[in-house]
Short mmCIF file of the C-alpha atoms (twelve columns), coordinates in Angstrom:
data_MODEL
# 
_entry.id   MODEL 
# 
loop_
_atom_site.group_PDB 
_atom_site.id 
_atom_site.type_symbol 
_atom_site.label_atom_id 
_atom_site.label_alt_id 
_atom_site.label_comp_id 
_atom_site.label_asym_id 
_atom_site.label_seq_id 
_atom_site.Cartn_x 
_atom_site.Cartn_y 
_atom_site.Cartn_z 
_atom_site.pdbx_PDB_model_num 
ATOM 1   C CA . UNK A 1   0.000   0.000  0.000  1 
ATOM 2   C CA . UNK A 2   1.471   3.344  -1.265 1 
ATOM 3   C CA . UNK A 3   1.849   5.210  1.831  1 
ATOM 4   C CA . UNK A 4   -0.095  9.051  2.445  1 
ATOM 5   C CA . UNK A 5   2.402   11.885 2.188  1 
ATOM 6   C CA . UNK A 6   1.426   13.917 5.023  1 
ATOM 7   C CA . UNK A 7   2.643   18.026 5.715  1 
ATOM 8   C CA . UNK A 8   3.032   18.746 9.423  1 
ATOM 9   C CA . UNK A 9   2.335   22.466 9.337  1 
ATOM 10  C CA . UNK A 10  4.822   23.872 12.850 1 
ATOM 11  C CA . UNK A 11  5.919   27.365 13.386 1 
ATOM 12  C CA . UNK A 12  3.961   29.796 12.503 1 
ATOM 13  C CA . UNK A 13  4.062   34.028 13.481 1 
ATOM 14  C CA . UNK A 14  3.106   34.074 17.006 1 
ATOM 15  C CA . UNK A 15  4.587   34.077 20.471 1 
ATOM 16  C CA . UNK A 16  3.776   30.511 20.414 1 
ATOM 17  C CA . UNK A 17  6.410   29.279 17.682 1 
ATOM 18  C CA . UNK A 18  8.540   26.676 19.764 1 
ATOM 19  C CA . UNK A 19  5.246   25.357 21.874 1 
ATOM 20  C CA . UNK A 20  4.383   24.369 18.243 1 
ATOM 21  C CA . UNK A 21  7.699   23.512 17.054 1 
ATOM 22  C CA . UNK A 22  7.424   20.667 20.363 1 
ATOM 23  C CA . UNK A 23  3.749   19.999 19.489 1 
ATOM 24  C CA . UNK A 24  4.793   18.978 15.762 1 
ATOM 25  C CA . UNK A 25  7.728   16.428 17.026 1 
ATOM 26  C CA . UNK A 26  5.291   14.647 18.707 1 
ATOM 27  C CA . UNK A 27  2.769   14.537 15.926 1 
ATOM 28  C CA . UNK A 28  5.945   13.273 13.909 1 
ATOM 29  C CA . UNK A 29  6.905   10.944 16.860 1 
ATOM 30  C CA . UNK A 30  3.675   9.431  16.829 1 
ATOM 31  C CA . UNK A 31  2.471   8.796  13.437 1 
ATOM 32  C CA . UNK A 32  1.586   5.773  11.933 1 
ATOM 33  C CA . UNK A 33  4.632   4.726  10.252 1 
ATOM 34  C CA . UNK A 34  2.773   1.805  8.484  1 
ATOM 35  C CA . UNK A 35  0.373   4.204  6.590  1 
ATOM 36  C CA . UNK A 36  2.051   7.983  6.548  1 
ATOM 37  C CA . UNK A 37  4.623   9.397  5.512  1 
ATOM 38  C CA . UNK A 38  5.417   12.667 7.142  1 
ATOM 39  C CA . UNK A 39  7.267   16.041 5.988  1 
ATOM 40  C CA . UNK A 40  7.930   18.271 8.798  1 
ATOM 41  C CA . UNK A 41  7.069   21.718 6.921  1 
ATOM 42  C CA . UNK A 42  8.159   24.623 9.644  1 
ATOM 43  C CA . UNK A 43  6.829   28.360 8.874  1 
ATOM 44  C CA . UNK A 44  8.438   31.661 9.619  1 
ATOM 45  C CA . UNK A 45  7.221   34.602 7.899  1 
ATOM 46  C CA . UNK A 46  7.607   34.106 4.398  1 
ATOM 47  C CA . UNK A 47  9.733   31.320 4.334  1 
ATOM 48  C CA . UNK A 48  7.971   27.729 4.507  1 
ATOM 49  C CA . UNK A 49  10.738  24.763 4.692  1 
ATOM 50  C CA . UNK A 50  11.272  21.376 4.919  1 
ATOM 51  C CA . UNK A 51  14.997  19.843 6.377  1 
ATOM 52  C CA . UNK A 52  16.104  16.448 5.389  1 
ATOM 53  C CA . UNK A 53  17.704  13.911 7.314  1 
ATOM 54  C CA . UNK A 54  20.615  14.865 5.547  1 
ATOM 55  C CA . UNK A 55  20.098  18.437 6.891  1 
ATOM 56  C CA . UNK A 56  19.274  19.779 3.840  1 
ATOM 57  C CA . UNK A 57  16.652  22.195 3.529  1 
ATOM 58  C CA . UNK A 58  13.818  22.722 1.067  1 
ATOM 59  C CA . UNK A 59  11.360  25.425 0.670  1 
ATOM 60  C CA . UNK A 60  8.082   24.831 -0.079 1 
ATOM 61  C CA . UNK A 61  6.711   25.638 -3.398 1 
ATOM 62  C CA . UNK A 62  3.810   27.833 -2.254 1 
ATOM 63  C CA . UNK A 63  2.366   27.619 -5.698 1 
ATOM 64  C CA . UNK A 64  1.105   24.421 -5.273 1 
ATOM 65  C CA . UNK A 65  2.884   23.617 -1.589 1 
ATOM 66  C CA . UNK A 66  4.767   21.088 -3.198 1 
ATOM 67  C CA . UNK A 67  8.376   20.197 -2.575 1 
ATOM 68  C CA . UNK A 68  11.249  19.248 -5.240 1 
ATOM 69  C CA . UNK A 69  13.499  17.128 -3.314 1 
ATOM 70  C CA . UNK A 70  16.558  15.126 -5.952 1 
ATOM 71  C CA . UNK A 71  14.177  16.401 -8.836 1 
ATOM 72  C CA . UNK A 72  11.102  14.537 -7.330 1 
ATOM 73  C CA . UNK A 73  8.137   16.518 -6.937 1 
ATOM 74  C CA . UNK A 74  6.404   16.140 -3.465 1 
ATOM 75  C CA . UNK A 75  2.697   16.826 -3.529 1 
ATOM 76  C CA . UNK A 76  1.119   16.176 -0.126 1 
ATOM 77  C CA . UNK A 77  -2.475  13.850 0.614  1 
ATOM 78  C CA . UNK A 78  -3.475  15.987 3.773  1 
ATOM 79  C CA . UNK A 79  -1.604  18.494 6.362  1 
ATOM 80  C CA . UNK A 80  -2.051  17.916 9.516  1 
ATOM 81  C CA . UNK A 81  -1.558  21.353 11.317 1 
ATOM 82  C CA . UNK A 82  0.188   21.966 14.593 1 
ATOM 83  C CA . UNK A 83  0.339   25.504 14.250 1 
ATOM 84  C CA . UNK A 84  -0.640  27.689 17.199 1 
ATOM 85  C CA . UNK A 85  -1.466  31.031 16.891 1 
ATOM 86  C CA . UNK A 86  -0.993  32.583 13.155 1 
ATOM 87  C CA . UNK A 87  -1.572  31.080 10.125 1 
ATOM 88  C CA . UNK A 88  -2.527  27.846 11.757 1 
ATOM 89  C CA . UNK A 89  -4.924  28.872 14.004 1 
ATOM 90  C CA . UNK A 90  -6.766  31.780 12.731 1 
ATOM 91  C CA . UNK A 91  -8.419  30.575 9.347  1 
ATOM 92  C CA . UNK A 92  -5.692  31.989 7.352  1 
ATOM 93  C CA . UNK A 93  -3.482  28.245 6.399  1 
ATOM 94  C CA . UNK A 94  -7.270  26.621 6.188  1 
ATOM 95  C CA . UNK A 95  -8.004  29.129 3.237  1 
ATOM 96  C CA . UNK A 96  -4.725  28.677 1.550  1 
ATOM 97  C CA . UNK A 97  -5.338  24.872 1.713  1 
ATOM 98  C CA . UNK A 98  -8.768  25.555 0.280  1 
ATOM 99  C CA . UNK A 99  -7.808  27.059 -2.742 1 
ATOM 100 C CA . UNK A 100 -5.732  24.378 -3.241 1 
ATOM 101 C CA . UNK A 101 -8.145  21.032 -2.454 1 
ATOM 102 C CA . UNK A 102 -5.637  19.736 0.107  1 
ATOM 103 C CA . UNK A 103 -7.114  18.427 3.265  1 
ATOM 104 C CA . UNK A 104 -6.071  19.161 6.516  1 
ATOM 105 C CA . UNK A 105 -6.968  18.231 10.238 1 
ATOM 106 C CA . UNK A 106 -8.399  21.559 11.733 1 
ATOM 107 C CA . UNK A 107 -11.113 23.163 11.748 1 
ATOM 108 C CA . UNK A 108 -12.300 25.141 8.619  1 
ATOM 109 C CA . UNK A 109 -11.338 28.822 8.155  1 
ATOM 110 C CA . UNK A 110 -14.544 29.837 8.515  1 
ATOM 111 C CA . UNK A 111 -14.556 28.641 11.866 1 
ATOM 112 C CA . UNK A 112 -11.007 28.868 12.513 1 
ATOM 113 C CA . UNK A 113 -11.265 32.772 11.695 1 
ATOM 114 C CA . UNK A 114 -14.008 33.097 14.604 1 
ATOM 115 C CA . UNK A 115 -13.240 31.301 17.495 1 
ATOM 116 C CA . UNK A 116 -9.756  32.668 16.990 1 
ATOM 117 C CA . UNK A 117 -11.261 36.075 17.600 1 
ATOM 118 C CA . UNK A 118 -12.135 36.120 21.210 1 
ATOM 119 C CA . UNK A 119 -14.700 38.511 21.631 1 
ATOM 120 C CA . UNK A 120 -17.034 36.916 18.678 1 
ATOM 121 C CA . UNK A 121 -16.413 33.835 19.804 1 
ATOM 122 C CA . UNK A 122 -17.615 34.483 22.941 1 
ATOM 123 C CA . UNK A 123 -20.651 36.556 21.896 1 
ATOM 124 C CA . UNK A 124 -21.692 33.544 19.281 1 
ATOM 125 C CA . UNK A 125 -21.509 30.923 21.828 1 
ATOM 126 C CA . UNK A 126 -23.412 32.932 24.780 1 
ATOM 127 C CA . UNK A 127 -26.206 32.810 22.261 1 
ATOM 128 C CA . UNK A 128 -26.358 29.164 21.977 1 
ATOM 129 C CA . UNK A 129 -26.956 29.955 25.729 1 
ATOM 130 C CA . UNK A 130 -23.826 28.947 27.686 1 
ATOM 131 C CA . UNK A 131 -23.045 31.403 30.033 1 
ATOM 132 C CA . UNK A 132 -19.786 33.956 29.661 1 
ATOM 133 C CA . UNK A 133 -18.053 36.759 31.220 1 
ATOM 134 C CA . UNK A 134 -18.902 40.321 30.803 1 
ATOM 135 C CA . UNK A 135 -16.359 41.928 28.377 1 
ATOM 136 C CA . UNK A 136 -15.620 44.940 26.595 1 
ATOM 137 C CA . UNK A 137 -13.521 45.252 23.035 1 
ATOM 138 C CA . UNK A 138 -10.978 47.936 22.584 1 
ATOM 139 C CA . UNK A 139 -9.636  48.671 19.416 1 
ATOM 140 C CA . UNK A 140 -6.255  49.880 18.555 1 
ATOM 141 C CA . UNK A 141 -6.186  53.664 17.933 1 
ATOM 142 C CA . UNK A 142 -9.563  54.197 18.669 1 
ATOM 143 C CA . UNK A 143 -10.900 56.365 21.976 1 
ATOM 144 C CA . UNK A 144 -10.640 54.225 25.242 1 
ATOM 145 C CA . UNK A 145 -12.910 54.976 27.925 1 
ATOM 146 C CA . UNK A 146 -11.200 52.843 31.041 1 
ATOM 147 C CA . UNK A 147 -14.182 53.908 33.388 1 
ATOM 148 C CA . UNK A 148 -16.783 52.811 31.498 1 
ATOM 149 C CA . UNK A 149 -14.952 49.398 30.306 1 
ATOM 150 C CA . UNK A 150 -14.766 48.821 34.811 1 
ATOM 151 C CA . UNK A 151 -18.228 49.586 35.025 1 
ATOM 152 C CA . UNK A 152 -19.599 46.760 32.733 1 
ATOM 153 C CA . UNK A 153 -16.452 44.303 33.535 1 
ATOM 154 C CA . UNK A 154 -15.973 45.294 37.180 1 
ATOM 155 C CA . UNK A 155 -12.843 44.586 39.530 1 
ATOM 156 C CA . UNK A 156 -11.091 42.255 39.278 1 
ATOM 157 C CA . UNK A 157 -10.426 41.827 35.681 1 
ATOM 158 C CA . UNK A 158 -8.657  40.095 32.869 1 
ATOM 159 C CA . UNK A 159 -6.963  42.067 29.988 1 
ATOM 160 C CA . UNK A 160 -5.901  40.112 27.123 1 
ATOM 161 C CA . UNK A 161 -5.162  40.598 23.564 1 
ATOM 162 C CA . UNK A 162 -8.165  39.491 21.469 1 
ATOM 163 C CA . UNK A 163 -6.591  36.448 19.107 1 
ATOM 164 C CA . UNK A 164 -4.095  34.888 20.359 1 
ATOM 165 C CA . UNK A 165 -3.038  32.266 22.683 1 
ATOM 166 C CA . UNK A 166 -1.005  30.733 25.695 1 
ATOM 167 C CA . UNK A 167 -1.903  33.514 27.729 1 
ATOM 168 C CA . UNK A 168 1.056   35.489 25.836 1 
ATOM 169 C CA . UNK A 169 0.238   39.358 26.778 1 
ATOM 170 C CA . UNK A 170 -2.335  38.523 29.484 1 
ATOM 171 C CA . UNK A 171 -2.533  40.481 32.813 1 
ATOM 172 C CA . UNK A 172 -5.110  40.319 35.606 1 
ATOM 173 C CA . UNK A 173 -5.563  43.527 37.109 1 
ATOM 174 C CA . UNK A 174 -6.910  44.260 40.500 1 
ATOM 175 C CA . UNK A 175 -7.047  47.868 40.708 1 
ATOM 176 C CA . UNK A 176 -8.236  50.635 38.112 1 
ATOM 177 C CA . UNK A 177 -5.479  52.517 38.064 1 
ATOM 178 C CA . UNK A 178 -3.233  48.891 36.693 1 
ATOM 179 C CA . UNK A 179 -5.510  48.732 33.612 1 
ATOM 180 C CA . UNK A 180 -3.600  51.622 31.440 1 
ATOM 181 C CA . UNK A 181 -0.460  49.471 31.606 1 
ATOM 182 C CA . UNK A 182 -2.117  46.178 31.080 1 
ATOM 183 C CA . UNK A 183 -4.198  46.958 27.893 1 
ATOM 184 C CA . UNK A 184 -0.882  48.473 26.781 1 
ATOM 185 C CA . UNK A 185 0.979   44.967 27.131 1 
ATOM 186 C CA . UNK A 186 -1.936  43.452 25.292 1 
ATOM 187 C CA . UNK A 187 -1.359  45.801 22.555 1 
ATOM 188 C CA . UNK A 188 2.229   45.031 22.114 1 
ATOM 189 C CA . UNK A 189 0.625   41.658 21.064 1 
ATOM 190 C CA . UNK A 190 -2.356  42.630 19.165 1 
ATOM 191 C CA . UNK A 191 -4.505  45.237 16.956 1 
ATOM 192 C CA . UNK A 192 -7.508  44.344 19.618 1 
ATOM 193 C CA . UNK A 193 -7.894  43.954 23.683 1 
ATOM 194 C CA . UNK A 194 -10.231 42.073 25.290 1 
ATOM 195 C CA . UNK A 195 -10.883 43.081 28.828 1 
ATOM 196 C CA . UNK A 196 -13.385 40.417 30.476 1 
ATOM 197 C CA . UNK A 197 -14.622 40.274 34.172 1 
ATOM 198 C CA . UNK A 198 -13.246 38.109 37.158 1 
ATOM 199 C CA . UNK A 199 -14.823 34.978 37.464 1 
ATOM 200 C CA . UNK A 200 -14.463 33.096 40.803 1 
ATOM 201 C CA . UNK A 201 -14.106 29.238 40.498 1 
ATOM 202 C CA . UNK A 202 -12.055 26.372 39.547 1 
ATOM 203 C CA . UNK A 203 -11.181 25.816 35.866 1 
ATOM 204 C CA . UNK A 204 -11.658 23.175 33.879 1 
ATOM 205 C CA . UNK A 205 -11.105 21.608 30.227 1 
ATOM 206 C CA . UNK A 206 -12.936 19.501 28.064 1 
ATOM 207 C CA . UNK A 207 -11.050 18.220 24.977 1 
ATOM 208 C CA . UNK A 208 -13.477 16.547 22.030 1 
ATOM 209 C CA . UNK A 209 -12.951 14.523 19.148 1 
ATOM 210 C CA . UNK A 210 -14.737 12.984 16.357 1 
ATOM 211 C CA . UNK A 211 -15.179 8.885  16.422 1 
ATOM 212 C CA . UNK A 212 -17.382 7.637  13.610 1 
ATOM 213 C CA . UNK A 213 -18.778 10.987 12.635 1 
ATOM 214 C CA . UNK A 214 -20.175 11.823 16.124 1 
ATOM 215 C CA . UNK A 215 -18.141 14.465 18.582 1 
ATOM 216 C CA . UNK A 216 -17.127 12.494 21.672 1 
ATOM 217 C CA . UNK A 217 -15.760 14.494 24.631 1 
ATOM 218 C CA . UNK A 218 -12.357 13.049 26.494 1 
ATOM 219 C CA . UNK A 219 -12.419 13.272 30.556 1 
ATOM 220 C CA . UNK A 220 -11.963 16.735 31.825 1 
ATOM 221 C CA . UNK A 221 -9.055  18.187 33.034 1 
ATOM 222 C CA . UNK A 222 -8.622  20.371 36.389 1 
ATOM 223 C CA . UNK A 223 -5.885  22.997 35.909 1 
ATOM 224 C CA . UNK A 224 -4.762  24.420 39.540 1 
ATOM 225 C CA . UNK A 225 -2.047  27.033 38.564 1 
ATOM 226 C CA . UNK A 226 0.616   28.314 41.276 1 
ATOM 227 C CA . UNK A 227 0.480   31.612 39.939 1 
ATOM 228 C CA . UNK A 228 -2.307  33.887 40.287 1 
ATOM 229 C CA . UNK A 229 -3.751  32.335 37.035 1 
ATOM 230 C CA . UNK A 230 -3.079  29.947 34.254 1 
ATOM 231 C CA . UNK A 231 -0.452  32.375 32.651 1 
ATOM 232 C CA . UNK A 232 2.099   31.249 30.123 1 
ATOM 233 C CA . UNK A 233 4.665   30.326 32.890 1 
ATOM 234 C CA . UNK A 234 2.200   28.097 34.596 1 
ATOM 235 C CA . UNK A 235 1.443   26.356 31.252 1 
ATOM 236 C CA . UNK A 236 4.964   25.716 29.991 1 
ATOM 237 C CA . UNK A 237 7.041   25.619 33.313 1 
ATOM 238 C CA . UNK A 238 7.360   22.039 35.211 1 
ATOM 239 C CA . UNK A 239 5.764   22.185 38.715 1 
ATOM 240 C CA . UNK A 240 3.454   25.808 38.540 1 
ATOM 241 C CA . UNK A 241 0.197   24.288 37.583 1 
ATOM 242 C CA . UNK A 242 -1.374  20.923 38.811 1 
ATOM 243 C CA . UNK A 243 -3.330  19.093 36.306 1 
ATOM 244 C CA . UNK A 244 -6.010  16.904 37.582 1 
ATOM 245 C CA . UNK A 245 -7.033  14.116 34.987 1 
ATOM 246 C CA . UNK A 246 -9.711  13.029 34.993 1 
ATOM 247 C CA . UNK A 247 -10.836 16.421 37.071 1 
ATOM 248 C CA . UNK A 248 -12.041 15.457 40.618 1 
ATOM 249 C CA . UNK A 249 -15.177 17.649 40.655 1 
ATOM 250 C CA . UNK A 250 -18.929 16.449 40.706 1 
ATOM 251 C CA . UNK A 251 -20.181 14.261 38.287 1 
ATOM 252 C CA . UNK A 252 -22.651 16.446 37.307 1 
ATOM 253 C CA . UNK A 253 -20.712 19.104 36.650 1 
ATOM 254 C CA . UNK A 254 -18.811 17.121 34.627 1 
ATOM 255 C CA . UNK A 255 -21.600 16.094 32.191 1 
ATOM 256 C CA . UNK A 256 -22.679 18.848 32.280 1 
ATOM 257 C CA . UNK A 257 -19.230 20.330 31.019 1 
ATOM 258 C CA . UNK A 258 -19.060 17.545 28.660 1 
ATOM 259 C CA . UNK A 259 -22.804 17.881 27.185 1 
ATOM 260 C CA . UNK A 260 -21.837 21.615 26.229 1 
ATOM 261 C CA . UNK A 261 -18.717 21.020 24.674 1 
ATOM 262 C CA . UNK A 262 -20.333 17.911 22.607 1 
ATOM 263 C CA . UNK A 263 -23.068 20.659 21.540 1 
ATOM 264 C CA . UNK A 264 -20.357 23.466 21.006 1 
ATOM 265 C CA . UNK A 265 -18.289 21.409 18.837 1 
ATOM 266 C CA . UNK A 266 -20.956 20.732 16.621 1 
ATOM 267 C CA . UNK A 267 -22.933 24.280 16.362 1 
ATOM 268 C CA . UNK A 268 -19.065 25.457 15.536 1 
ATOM 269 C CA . UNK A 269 -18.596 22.975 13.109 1 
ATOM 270 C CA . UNK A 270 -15.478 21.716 14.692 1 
ATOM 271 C CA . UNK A 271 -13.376 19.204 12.568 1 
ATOM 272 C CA . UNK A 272 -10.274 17.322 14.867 1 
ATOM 273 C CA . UNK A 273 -9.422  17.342 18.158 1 
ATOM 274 C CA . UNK A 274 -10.404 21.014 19.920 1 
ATOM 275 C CA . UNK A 275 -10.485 21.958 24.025 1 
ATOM 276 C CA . UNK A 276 -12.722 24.051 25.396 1 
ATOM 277 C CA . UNK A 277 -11.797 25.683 28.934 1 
ATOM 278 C CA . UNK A 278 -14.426 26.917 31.450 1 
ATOM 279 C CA . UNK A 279 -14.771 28.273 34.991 1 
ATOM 280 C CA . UNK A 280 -17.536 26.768 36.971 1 
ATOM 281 C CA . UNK A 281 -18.986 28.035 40.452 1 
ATOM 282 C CA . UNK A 282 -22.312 27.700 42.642 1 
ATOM 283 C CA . UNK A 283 -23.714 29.592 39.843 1 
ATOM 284 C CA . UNK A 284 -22.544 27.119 36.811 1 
ATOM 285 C CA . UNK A 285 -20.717 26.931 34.462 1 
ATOM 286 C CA . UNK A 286 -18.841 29.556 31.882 1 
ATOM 287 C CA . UNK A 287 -17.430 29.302 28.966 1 
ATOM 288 C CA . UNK A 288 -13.754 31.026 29.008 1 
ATOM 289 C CA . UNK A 289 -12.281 30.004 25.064 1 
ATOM 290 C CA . UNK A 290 -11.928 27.502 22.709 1 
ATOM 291 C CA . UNK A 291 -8.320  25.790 21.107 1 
ATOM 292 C CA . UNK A 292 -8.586  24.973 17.626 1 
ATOM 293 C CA . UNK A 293 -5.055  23.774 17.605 1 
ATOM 294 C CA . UNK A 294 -4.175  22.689 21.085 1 
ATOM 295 C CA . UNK A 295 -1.080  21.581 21.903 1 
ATOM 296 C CA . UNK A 296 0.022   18.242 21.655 1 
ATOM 297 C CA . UNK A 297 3.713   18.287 23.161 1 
ATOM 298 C CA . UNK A 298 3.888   14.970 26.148 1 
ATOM 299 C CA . UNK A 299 2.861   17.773 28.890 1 
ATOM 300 C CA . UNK A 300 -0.183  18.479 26.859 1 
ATOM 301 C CA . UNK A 301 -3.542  18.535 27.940 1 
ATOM 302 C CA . UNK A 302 -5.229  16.835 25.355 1 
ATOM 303 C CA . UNK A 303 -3.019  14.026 25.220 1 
ATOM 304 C CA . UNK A 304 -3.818  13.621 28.554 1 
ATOM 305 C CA . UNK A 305 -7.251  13.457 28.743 1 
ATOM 306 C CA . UNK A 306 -7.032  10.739 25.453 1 
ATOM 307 C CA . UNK A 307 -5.034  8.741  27.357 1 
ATOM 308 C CA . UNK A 308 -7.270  8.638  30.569 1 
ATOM 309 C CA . UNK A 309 -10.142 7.284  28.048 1 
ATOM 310 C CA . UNK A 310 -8.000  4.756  26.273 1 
ATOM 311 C CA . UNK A 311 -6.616  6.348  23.564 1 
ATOM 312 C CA . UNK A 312 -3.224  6.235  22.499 1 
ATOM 313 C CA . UNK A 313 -1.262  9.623  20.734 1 
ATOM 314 C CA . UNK A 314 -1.200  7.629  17.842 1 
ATOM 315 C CA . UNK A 315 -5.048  6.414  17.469 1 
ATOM 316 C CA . UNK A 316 -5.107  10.090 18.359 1 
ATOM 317 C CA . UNK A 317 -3.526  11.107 15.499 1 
ATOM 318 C CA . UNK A 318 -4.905  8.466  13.077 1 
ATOM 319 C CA . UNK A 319 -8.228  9.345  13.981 1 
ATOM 320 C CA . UNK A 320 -7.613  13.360 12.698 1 
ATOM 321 C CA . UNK A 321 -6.190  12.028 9.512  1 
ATOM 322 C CA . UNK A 322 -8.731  9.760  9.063  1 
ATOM 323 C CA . UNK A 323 -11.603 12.416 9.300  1 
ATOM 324 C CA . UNK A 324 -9.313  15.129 7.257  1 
ATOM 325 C CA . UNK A 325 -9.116  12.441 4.408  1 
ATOM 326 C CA . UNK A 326 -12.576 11.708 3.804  1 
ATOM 327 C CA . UNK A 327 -13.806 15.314 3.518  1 
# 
């Protein structure tokens, strides 16, 4: 059996370049050897390459996304991306793909675009009524009225830029007089700031996939950060966040967690694996964001929770493929 040429898409444009670069290795690590073939294909701007074994590298033909390696063309049967952050994340690689009829293991860009974008996201699935935090949107360059964003956000409060991940630019600001300096850091990271109230509670995560065409949500996940929140340092450093798997919280909160994130997945026309996080309280539960492209790196959450119901990184894998392949 000729075996699928598969692109792993790693990289990217975002503060989250080497927490992809280790998500991809493990995607590499991990797939079936017996059925794909895989290119490691890293992005950086405008340069898209692939290095041999031989430590030889090839840019990709962005043409076609082909690559001409000892005058062999390379055309690829699906990409599987592992890209967080931009182009992988945000709709932008899906629409490239597109144009080009090559399949890939995300979600589309359509849907990609909009959950990347925090504040839509938010205000699309709050209509499917799931609860969320009050925000407010602040747009680069435009007039910023700090009093009024307090008054419908209150105190405490998270500022953080509006697409992007990892927590990269995030602050959580107590008093009034911290938010000038806080929307500024988002800003270094982003055209837009999302400043959303202080929800009390313990977080959660719900990773789903797709067996047999029907979304199927993994065992949650508890994440109990060290810090003051589940920052970037308590994501990606050993020992500042505990992560409970399977959660130890009610079992009714937890199918309850899981029923919503079965239904979300669907009425966002999710494709692969995605995670949805959430705080819940003695008032329920709300929705905080969704992960297109979550990592995958050992540490990972998703791996994790596929694990605790039986499923290996590389049935994990196969299943993606297997869904990106028959669209």
């Amino acid at each position: 059996m000729m075996k699928k040429r598969i692109a792993i898409a790693a990289g990217g444009d975002s503060g989250e370049f080497d927490i992809s670069i280790k998500s991809a290795a493990v995607v590499e690590e991990y797939l079936d050897r017996d059925i794909y073939q895989a290119y490691l294909i890293i992005f950086r701007g405008d340069e898209w390459s692939y290095t041999s074994d031989e430590n030889k590298k090839y840019l990709v033909n962005r043409d076609d996304f082909s690559l001409l390696i000892n005058d062999e063309k390379i055309t690829f049967d699906a990409v599987f991306i592992a890209i967080h952050g931009t182009p992988g994340e945000d709709g932008k690689l899906q629409g490239y793909l597109d144009m080009l009829d090559i399949p890939y293991t995300a979600c589309d860009r359509t849907t990609s675009a909009i959950t990347f974008n925090k504040y839509y996201c938010n205000r699309l699935v709050n209509s499917f009524g799931v609860d969320v935090a009050p925000s407010v949107l602040f747009r680069k360059g435009r007039e910023i009225v700090y009093e009024d964003a307090i008054k419908t956000t209150g105190l405490p409060c998270f500022v953080k830029p509006n697409s992007g991940g990892s927590s990269i630019g995030m602050s959580k600001v107590i008093d009034a007089a911290e938010l000038p300096s806080a929307v500024s850091k988002a800003f270094s990271e982003d055209q837009q700031v999302l400043v959303e109230g202080f929800i009390p509670g313990r977080e959660i995560t719900c990773g789903v996939i797709t067996i047999e065409g029907n979304p199927h949500s993994l065992p949650l996940t508890e994440i109990i950060p060290k810090n003051d929140f589940f920052d970037y340092e308590a994501k990606y450093t050993d020992g500042m966040a505990e992560e409970v798997t399977p959660a130890d919280i009610p079992s009714k909160i937890e199918q309850q967690c899981r029923t919503i994130s079965e239904m979300l997945y669907e009425k966002l026309n999710c494709y692969g694996f995605v995670r949805f996080d959430y705080i819940f309280n003695e008032s329920g539960i709300y929705f905080l964001e969704v992960n297109t492209v979550p990592g995958l790196s050992q540490s990972s959450v998703v791996p994790k929770q596929a694990a605790a119901d039986g499923i290996s990184l590389k049935e994990l894998f196969s299943l993606s493929l297997q869904q990106a392949l028959s669209r």
